[in-house]
Backbone of each chain as nested JSON, in Angstrom:
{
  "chains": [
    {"id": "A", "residues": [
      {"number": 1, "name": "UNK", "atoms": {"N": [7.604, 8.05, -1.284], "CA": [6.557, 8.381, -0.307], "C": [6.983, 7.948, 1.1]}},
      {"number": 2, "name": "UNK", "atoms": {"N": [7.025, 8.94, 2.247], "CA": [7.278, 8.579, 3.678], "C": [5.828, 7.621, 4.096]}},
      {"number": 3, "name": "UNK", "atoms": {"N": [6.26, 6.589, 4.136], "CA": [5.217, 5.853, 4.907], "C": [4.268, 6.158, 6.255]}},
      {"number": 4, "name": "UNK", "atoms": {"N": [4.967, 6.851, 6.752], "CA": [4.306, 7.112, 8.141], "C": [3.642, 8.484, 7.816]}},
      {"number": 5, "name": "UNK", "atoms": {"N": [3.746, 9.111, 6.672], "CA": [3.416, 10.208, 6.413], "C": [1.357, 9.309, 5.991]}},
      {"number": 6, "name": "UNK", "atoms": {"N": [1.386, 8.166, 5.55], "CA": [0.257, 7.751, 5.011], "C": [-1.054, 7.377, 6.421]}},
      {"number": 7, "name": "UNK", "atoms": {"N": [0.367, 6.834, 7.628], "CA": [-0.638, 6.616, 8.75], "C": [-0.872, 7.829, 9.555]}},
      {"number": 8, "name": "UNK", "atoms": {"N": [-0.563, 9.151, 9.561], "CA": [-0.918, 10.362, 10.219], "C": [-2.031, 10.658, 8.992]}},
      {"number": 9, "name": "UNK", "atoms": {"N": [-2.23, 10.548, 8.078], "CA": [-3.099, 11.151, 7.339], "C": [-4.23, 10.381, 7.637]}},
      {"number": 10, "name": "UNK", "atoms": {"N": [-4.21, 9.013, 7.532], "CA": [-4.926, 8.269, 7.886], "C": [-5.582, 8.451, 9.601]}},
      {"number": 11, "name": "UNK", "atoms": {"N": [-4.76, 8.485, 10.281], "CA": [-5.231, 9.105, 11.483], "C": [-6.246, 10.541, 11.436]}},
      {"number": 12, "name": "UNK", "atoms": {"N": [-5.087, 11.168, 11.155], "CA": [-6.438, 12.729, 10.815], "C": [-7.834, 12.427, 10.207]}},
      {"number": 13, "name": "UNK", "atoms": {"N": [-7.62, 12.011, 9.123], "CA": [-9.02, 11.309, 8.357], "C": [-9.619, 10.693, 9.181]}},
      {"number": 14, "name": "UNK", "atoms": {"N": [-9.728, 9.678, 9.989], "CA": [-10.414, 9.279, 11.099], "C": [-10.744, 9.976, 12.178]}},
      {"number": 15, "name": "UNK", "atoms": {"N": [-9.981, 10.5, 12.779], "CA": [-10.457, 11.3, 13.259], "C": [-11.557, 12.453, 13.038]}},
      {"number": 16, "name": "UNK", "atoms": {"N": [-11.248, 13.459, 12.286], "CA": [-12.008, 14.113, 11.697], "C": [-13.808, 13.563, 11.646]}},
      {"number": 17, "name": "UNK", "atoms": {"N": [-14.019, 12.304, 10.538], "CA": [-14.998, 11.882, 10.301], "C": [-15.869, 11.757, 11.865]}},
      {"number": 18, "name": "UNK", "atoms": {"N": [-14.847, 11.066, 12.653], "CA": [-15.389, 10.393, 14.077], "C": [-15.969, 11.754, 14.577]}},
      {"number": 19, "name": "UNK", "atoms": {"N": [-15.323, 12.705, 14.748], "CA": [-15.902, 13.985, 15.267], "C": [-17.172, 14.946, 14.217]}},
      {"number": 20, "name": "UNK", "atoms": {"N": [-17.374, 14.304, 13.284], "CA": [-18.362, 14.984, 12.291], "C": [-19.42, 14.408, 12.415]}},
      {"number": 21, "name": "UNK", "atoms": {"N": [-19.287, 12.664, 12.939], "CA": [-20.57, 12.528, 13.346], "C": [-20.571, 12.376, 14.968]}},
      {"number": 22, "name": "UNK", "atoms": {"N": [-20.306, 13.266, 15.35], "CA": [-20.167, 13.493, 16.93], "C": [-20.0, 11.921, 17.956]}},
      {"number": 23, "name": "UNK", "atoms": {"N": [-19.116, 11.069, 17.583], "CA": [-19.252, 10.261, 18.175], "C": [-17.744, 10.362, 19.06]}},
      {"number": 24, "name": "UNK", "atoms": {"N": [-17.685, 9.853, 20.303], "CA": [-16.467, 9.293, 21.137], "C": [-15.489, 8.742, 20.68]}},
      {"number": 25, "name": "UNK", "atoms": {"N": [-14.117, 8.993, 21.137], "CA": [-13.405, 7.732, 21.292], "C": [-13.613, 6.623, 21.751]}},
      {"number": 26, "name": "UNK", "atoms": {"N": [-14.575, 6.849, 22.62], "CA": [-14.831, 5.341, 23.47], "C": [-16.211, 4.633, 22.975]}},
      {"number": 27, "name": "UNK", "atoms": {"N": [-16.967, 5.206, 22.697], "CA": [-18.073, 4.788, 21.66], "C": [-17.57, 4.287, 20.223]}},
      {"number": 28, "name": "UNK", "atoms": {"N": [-16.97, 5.087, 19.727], "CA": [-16.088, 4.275, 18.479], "C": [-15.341, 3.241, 18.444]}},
      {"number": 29, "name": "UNK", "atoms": {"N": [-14.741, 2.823, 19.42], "CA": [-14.025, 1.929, 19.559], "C": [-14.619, 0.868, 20.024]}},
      {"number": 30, "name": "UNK", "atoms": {"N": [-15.91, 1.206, 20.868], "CA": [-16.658, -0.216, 21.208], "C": [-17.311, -0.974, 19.843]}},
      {"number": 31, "name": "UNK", "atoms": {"N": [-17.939, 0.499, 18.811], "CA": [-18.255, 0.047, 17.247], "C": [-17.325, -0.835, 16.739]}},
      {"number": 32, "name": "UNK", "atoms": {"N": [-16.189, -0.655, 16.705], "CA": [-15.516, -1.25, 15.912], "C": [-14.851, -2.586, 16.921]}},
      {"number": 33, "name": "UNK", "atoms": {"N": [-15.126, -2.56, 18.108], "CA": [-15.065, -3.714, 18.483], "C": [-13.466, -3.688, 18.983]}},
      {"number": 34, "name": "UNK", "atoms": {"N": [-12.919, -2.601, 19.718], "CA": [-11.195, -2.487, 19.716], "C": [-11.136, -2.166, 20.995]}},
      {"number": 35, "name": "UNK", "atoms": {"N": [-9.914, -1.848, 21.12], "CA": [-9.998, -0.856, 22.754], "C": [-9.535, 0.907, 22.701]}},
      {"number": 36, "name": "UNK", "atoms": {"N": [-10.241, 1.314, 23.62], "CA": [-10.116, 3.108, 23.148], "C": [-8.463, 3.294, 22.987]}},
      {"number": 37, "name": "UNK", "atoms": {"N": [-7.483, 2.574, 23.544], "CA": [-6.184, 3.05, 23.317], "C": [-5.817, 2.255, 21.661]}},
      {"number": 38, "name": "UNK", "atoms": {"N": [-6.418, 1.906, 21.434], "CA": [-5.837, 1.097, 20.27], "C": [-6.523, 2.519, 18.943]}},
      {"number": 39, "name": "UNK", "atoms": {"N": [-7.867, 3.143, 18.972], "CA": [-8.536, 3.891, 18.385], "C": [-7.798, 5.525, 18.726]}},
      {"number": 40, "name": "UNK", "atoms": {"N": [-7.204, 6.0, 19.782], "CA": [-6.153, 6.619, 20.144], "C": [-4.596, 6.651, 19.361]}},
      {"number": 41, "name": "UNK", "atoms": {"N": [-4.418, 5.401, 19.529], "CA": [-3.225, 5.907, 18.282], "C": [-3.314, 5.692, 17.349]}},
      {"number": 42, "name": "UNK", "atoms": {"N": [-4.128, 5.112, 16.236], "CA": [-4.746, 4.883, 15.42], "C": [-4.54, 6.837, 14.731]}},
      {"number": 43, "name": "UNK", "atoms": {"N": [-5.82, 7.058, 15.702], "CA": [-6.131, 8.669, 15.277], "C": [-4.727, 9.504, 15.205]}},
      {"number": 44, "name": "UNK", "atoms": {"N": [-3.732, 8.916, 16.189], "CA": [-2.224, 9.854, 16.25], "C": [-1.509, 9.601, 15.426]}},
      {"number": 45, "name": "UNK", "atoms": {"N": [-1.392, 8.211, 14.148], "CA": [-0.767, 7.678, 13.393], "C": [0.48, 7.019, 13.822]}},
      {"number": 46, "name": "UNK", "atoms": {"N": [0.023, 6.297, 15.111], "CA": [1.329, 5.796, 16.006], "C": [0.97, 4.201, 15.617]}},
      {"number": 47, "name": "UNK", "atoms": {"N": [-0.012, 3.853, 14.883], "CA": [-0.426, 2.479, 15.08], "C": [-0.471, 1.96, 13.719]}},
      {"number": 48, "name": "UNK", "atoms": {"N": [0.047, 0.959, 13.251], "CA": [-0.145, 0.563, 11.89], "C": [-1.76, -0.091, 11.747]}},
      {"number": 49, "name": "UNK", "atoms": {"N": [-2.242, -0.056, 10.659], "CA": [-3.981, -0.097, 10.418], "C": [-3.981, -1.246, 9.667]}},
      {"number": 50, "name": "UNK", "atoms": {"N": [-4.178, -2.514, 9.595], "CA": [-4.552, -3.717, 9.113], "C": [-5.682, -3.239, 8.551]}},
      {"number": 51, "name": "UNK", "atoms": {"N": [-6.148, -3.819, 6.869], "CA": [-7.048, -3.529, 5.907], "C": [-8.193, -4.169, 6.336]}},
      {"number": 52, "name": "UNK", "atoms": {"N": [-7.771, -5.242, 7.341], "CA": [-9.262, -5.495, 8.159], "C": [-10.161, -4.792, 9.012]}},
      {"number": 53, "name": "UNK", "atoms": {"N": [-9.152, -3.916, 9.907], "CA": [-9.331, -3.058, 10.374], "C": [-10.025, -1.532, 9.851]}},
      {"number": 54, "name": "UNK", "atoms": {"N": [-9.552, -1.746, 8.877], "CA": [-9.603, -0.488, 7.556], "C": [-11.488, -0.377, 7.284]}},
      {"number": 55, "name": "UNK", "atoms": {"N": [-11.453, -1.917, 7.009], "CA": [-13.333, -1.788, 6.813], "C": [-14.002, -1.696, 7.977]}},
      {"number": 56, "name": "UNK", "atoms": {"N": [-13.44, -2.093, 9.153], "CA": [-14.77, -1.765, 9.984], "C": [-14.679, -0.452, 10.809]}},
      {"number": 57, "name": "UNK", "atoms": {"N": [-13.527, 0.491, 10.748], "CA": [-13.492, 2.032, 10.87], "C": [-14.422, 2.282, 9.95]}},
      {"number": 58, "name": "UNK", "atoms": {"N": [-13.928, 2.148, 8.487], "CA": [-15.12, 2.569, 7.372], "C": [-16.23, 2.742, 7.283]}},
      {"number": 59, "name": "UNK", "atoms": {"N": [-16.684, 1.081, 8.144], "CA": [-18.216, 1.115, 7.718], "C": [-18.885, 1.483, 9.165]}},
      {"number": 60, "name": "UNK", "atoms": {"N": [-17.912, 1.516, 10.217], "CA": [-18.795, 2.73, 11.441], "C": [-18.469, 3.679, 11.026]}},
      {"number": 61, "name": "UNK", "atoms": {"N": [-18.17, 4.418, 10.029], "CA": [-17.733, 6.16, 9.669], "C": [-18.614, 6.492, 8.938]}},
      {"number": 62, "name": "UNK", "atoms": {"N": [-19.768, 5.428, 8.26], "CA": [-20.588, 5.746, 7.183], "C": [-20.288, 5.839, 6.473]}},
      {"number": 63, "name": "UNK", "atoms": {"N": [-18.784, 5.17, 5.997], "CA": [-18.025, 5.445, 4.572], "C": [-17.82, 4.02, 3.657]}},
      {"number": 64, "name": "UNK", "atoms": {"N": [-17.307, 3.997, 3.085], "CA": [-16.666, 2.842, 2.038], "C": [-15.266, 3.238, 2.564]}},
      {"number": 65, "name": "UNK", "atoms": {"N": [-14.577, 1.789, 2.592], "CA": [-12.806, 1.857, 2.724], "C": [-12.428, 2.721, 1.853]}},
      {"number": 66, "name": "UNK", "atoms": {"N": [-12.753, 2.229, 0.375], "CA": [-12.082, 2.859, -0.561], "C": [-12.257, 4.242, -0.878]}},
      {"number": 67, "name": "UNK", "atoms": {"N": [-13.271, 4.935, -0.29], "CA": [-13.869, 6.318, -0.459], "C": [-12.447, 6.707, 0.815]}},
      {"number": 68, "name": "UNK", "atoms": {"N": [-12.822, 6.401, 1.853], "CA": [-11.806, 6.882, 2.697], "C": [-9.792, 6.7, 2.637]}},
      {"number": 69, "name": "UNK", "atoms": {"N": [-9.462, 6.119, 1.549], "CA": [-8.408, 5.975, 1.031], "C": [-8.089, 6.834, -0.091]}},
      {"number": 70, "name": "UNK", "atoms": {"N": [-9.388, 6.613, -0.614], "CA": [-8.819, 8.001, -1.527], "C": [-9.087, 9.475, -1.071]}},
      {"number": 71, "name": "UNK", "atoms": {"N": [-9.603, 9.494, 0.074], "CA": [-9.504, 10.774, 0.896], "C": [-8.039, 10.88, 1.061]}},
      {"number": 72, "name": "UNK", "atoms": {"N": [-7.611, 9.547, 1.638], "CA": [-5.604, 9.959, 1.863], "C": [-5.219, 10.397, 1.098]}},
      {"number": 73, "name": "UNK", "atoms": {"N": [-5.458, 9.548, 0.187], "CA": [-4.525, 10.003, -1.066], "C": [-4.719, 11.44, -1.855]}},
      {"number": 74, "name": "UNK", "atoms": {"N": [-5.881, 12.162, -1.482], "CA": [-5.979, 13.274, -1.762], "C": [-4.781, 13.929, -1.134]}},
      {"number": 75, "name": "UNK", "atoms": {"N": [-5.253, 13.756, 0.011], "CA": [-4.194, 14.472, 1.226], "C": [-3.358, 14.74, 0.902]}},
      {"number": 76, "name": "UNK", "atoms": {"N": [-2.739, 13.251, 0.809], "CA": [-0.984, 13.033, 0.669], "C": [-0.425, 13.583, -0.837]}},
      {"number": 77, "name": "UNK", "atoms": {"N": [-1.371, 13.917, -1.832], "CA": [-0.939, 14.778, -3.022], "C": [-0.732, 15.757, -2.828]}},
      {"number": 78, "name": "UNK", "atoms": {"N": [-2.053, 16.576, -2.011], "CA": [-1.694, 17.732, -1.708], "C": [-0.555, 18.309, -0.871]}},
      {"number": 79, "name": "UNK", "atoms": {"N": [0.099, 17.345, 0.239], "CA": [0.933, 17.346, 0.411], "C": [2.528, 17.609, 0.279]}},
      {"number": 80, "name": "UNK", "atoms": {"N": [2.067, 17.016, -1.098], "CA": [3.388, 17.001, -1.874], "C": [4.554, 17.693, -2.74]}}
    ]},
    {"id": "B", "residues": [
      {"number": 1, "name": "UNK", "atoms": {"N": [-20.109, -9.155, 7.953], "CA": [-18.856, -9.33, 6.926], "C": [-18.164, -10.052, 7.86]}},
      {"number": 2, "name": "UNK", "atoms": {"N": [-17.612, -11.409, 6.453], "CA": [-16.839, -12.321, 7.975], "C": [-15.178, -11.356, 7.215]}},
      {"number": 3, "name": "UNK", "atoms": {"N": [-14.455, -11.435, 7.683], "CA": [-13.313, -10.517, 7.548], "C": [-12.135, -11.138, 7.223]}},
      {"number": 4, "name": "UNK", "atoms": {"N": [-12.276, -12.8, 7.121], "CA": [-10.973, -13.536, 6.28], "C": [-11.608, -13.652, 4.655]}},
      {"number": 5, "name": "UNK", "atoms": {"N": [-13.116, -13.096, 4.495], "CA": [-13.222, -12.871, 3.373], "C": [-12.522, -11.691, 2.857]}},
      {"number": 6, "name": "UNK", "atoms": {"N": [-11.869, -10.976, 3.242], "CA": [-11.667, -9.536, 2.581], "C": [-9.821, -10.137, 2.568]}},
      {"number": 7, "name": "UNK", "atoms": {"N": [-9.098, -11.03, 3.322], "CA": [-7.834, -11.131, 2.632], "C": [-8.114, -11.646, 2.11]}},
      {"number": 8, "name": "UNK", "atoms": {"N": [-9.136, -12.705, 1.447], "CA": [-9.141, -13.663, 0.712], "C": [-9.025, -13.129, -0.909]}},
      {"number": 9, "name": "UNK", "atoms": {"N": [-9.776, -12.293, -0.995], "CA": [-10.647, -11.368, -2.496], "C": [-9.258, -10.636, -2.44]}},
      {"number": 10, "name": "UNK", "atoms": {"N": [-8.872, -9.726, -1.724], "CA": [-7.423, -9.362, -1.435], "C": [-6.222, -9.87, -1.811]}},
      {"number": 11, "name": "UNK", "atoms": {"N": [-6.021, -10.967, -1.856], "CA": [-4.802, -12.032, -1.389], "C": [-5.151, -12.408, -3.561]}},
      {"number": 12, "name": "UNK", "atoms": {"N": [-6.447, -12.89, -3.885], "CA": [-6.276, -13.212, -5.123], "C": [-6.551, -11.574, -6.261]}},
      {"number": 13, "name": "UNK", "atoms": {"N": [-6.864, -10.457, -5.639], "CA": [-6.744, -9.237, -6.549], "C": [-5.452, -9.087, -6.724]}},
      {"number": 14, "name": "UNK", "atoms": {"N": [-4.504, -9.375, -5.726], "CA": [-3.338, -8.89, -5.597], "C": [-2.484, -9.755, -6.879]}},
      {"number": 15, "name": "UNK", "atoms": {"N": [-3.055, -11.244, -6.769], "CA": [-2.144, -11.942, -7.293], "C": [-2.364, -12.278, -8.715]}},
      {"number": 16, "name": "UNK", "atoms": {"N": [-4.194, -11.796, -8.981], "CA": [-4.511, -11.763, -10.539], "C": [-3.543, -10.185, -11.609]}},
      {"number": 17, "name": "UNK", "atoms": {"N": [-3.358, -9.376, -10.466], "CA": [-2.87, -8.304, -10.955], "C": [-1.006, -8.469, -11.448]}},
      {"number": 18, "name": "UNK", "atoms": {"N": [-0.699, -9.1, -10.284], "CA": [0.944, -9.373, -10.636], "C": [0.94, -10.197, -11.767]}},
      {"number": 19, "name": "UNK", "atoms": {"N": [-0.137, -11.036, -12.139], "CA": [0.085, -11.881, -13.47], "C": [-0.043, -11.738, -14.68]}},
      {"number": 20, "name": "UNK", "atoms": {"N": [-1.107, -10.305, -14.759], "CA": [-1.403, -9.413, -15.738], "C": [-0.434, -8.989, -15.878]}},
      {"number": 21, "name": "UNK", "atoms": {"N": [0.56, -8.21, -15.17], "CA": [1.837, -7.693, -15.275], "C": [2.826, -8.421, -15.59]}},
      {"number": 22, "name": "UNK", "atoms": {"N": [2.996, -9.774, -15.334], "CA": [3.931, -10.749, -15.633], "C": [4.772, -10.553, -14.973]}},
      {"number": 23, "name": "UNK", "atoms": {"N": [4.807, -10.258, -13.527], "CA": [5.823, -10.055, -12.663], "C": [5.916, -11.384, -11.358]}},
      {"number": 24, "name": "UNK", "atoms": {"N": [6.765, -12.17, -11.631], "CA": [7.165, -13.094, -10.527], "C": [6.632, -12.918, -9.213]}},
      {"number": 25, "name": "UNK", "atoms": {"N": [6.537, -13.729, -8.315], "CA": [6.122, -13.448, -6.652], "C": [7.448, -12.761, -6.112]}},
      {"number": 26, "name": "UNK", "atoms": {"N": [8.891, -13.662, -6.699], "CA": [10.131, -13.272, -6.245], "C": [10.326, -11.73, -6.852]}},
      {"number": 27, "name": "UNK", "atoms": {"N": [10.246, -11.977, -8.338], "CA": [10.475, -10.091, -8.697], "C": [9.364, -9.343, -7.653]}},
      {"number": 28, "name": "UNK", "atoms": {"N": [8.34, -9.36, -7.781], "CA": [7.375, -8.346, -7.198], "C": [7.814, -7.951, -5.453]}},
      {"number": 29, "name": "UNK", "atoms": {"N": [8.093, -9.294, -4.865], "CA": [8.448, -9.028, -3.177], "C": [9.765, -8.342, -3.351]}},
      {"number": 30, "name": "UNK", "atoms": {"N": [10.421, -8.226, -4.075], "CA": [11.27, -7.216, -4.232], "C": [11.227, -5.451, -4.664]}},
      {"number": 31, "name": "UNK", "atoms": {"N": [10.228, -5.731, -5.465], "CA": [9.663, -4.616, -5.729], "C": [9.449, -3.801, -4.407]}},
      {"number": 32, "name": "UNK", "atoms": {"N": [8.713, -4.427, -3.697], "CA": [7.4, -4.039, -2.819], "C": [8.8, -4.305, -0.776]}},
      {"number": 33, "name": "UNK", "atoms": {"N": [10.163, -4.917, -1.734], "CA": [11.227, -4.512, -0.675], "C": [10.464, -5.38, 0.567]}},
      {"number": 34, "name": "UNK", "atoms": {"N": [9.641, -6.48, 0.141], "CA": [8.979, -7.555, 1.231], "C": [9.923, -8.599, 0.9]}},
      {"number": 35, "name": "UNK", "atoms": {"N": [9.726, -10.094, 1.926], "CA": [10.344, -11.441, 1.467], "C": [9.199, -12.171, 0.437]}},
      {"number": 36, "name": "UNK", "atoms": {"N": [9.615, -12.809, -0.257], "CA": [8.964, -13.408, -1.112], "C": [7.519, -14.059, -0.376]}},
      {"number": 37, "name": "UNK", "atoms": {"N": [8.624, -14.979, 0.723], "CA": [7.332, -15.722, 1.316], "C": [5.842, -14.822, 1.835]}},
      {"number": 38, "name": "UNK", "atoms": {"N": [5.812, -13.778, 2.361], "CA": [5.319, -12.476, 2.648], "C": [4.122, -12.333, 1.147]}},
      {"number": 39, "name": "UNK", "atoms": {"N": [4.503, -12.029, -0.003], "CA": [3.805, -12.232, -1.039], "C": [2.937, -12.923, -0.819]}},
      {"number": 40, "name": "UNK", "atoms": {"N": [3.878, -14.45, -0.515], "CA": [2.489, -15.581, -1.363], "C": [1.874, -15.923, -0.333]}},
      {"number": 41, "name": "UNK", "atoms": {"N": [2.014, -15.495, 1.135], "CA": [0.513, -15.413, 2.235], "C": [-0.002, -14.085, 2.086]}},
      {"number": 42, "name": "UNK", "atoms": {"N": [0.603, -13.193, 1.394], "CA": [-0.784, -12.567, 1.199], "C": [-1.824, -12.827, 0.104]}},
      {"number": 43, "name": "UNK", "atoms": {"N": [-1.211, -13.155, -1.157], "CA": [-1.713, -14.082, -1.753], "C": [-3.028, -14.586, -1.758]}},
      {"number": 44, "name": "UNK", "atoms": {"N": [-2.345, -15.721, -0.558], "CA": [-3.301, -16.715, -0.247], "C": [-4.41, -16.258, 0.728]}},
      {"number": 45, "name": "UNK", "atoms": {"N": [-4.282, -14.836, 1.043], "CA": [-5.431, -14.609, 2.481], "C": [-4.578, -15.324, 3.442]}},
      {"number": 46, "name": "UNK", "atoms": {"N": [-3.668, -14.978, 3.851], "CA": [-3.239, -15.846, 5.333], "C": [-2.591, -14.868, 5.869]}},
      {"number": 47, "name": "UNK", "atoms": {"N": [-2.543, -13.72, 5.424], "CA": [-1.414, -12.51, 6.132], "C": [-2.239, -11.529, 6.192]}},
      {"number": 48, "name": "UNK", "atoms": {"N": [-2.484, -10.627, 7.503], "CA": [-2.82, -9.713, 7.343], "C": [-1.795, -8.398, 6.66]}},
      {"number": 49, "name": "UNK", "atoms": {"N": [-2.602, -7.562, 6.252], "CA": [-1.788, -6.438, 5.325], "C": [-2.303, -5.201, 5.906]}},
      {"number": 50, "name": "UNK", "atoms": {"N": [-0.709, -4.557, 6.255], "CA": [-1.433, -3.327, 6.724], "C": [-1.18, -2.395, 5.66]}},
      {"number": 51, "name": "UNK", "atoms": {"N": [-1.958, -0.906, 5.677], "CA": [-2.494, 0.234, 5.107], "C": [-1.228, 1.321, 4.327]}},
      {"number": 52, "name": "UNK", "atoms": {"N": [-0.098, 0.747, 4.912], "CA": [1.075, 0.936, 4.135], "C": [1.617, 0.11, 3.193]}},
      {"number": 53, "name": "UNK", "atoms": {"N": [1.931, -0.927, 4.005], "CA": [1.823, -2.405, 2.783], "C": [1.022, -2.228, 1.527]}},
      {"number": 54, "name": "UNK", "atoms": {"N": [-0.765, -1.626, 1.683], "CA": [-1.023, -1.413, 0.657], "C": [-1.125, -1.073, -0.453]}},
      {"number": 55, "name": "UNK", "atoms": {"N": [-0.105, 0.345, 0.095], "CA": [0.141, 1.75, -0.72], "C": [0.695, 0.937, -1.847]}},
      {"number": 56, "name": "UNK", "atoms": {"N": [2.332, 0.199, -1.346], "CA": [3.06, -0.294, -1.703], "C": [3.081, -0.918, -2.818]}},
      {"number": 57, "name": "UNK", "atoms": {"N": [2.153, -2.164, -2.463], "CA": [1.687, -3.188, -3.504], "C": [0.663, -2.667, -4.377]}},
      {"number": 58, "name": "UNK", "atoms": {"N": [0.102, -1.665, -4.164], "CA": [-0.806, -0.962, -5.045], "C": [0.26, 0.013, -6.347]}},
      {"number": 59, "name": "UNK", "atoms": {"N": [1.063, 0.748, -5.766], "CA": [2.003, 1.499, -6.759], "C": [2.975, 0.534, -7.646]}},
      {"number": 60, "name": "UNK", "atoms": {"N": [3.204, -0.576, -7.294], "CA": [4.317, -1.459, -8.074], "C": [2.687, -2.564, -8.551]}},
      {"number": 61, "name": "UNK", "atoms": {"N": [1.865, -2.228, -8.662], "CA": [0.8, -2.604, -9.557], "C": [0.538, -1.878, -10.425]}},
      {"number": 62, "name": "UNK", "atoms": {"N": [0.863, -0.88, -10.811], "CA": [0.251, 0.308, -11.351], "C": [-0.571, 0.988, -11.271]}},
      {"number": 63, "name": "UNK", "atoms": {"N": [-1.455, 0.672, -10.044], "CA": [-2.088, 1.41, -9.667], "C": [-2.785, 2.129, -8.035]}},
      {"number": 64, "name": "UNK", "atoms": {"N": [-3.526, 2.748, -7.805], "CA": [-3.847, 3.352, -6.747], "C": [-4.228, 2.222, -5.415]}},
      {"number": 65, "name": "UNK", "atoms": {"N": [-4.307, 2.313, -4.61], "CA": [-4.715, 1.515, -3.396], "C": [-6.264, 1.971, -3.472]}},
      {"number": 66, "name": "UNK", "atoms": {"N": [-6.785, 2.678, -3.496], "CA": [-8.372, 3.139, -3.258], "C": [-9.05, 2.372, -4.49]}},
      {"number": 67, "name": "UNK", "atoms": {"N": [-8.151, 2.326, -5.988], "CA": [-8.768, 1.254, -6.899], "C": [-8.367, -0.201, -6.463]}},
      {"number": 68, "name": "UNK", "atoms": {"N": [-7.699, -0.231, -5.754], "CA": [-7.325, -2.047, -5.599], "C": [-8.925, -2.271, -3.861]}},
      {"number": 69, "name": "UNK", "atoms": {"N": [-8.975, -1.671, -3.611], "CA": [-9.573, -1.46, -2.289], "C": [-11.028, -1.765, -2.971]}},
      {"number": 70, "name": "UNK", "atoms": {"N": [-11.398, -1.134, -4.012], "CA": [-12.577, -0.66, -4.723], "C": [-12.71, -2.14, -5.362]}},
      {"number": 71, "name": "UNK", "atoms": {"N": [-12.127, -2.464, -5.992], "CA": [-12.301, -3.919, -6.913], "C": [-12.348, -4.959, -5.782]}},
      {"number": 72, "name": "UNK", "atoms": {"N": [-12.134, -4.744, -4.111], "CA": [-12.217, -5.858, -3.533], "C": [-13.429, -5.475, -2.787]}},
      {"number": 73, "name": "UNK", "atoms": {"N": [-13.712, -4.76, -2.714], "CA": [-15.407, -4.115, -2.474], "C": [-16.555, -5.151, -3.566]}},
      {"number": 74, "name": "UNK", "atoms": {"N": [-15.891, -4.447, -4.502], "CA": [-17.177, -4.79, -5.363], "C": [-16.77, -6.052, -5.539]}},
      {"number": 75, "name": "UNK", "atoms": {"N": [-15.435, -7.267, -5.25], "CA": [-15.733, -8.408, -5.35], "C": [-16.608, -9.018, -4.298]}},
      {"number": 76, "name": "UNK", "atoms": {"N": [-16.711, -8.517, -3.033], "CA": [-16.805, -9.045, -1.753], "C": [-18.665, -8.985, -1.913]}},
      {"number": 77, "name": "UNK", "atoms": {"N": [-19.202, -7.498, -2.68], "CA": [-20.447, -7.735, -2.7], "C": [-21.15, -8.535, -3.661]}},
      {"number": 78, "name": "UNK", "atoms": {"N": [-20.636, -9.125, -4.679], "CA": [-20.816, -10.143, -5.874], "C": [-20.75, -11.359, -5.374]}},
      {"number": 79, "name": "UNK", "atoms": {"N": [-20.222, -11.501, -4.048], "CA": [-20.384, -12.855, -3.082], "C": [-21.254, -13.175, -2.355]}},
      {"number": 80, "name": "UNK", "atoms": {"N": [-21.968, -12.1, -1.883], "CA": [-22.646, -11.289, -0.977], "C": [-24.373, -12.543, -1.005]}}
    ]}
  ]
}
């Protein structure tokens, strides 16, 4: 598995959600307590994602971590 | 959510699982192509782990990251 292939998916997936419930980059990022460039590459898969980090994207996305991981991992099967 | 709870539940899912397996800290950080020492702070909750790292240590567990993610969910709310 290309690793960086896991943080662009992960990016898209965030992204996506962030725009489904119509919220900002810059509103999201104040949620989660970050800075908009840090939530920026995050979304581009330029940024590695600490599992700490992981839950509180999650739980401003209205999701569970683990619901949103196995969204990747959908991905990244289909991918494959 | 204080958030050194989640390496914590983390740090011991990780390490109840390598023992079920009977796999060393030294075999496994090899596995997982980390340094040993690397293992046993995550282990312990003292390392953060990022979202690739997870994949990682989740597949040389035998299993998925969204189930290792999931069992530290539902440990974290049994604390709760």
């Amino acid at each position: 598995m290309i690793s960086n292939a896991i943080l662009k998916v992960l990016g898209e997936t965030i992204r996506q959600r962030r725009s489904d419930l119509n919220i900002s980059q810059e509103k999201f990022a104040e949620m989660c307590n970050v800075h908009r460039t840090y939530i920026s590459q995050i979304e581009r898969g330029l940024k590695s994602v600490s599992v700490k980090i992981l839950f509180s994207l999650a739980e401003n996305l209205n999701t569970t971590p683990s619901e949103l991981i196995k969204e990747i991992e959908k991905k990244l099967n289909e991918k494959e």
